[in-house]
C-alpha positions as CSV (number, residue, x, y, z in Angstrom):
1,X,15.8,6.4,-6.4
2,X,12.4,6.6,-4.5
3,X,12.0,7.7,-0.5
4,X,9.3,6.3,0.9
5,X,7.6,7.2,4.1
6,X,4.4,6.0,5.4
7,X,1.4,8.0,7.8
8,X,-2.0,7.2,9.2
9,X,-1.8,3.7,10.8
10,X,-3.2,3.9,14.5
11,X,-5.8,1.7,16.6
12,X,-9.3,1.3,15.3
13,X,-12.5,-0.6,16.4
14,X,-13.6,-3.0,14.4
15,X,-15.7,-1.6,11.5
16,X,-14.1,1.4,11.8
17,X,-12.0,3.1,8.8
18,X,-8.3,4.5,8.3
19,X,-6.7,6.5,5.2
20,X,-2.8,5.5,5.2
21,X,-0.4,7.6,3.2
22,X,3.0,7.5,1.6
23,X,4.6,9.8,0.6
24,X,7.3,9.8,-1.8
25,X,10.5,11.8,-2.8
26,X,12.6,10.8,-5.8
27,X,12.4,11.4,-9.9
28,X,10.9,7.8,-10.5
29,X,7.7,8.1,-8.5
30,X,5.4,9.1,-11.0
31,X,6.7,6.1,-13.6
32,X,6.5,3.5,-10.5
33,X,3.8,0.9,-9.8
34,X,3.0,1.4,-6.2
35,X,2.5,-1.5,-3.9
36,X,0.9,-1.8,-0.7
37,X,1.9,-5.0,1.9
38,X,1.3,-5.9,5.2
39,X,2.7,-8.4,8.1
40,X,1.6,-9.5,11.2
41,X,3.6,-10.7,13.7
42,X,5.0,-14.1,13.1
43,X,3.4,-14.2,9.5
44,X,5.0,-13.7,6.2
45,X,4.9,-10.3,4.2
46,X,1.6,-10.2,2.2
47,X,0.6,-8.2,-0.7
48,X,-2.7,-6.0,-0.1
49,X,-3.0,-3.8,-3.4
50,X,-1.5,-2.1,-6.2
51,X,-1.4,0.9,-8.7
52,X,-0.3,1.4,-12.0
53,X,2.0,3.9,-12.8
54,X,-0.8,6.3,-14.4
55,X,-3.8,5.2,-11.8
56,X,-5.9,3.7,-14.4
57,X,-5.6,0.3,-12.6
58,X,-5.3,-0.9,-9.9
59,X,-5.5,-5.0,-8.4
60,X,-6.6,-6.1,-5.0
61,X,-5.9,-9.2,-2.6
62,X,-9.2,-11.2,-1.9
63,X,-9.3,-10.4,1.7
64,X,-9.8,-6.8,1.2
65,X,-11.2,-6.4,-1.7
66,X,-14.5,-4.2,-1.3
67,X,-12.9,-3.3,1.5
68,X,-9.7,-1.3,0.7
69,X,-9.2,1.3,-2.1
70,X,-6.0,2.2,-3.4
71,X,-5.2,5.5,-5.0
72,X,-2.3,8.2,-6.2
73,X,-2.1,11.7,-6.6
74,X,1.0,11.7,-9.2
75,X,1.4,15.7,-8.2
76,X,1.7,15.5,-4.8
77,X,3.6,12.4,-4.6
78,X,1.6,10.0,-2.5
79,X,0.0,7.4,-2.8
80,X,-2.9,6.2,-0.6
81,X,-4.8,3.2,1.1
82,X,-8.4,4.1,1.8
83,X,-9.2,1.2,4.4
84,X,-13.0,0.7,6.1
85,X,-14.8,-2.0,7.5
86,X,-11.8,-3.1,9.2
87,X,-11.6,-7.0,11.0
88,X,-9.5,-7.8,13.8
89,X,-7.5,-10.0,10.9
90,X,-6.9,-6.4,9.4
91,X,-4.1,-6.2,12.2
92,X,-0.6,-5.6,10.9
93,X,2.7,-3.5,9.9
94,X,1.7,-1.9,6.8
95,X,4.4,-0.8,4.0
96,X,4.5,1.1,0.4
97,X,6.5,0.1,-2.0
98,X,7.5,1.0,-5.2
99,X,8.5,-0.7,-8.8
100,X,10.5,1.2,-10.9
101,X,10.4,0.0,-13.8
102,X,6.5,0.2,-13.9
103,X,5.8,2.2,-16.8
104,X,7.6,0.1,-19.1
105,X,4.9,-3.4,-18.2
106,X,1.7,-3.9,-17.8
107,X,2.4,-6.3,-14.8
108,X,1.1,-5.2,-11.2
109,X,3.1,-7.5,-9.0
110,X,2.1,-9.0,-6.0
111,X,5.2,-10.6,-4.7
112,X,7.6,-8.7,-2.5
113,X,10.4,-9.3,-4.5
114,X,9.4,-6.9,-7.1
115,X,9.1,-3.9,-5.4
116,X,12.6,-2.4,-4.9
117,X,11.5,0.4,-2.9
118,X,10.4,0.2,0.5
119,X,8.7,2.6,3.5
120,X,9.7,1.8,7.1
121,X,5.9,0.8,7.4
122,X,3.4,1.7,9.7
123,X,1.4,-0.4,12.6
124,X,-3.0,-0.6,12.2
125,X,-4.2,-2.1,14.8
126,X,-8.1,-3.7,14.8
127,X,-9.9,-3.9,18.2
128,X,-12.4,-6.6,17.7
């Protein structure tokens, strides 16, 4: 089982940056994919980036790519979001999540339903 607890979100001009973290407790993080998503209000949960269970790859949603980096430190648990050039659009919940059974496929989901870990989230807000 994974714990999952996300940090950094906050309000932020436009163009500005924010590093989210999550940090994770449980045997199975360092075999997990990692999964970042976010939601606005009134808008479905959307899939923002992902890790591979080793870091060596890692896939992006359109909207952010060049935008957002993803990363893990396998040793200190976590997991991270490197966000900059922020938009207004930008503005949402953001959660971790984590798939299990990463390190045995080569698939980086991008649906919600494949992540069977999730952080309570945490709110980035975008001043335009």
């Amino acid at each position: 089982q994974v714990q999952l607890v996300e940090s950094g979100g906050g309000l932020v001009q436009a163009g500005g940056s924010l590093r989210l973290s999550c940090a994770a407790s449980g045997r199975t993080f360092s075999s997990s994919h990692m999964g970042w998503f976010r939601q606005a209000p009134g808008k479905e949960r959307e899939f923002v980036a992902a890790i591979n269970w080793s870091g060596s790859f890692t896939h992006y949603a359109d909207s952010v790519k060049g935008r957002f980096t993803i990363s893990r430190d396998n040793a200190k648990n976590t997991v991270y979001l490197q966000m900059i050039s922020l938009k207004p659009e930008d503005t949402a919940v953001y959660y971790c999540a984590a798939d299990p059974q990463g390190i045995h496929t080569f698939v980086l989901h991008t649906t919600p339903m494949a992540y069977e870990y999730w952080g309570q989230g945490t709110q980035v807000t975008v001043s335009s």
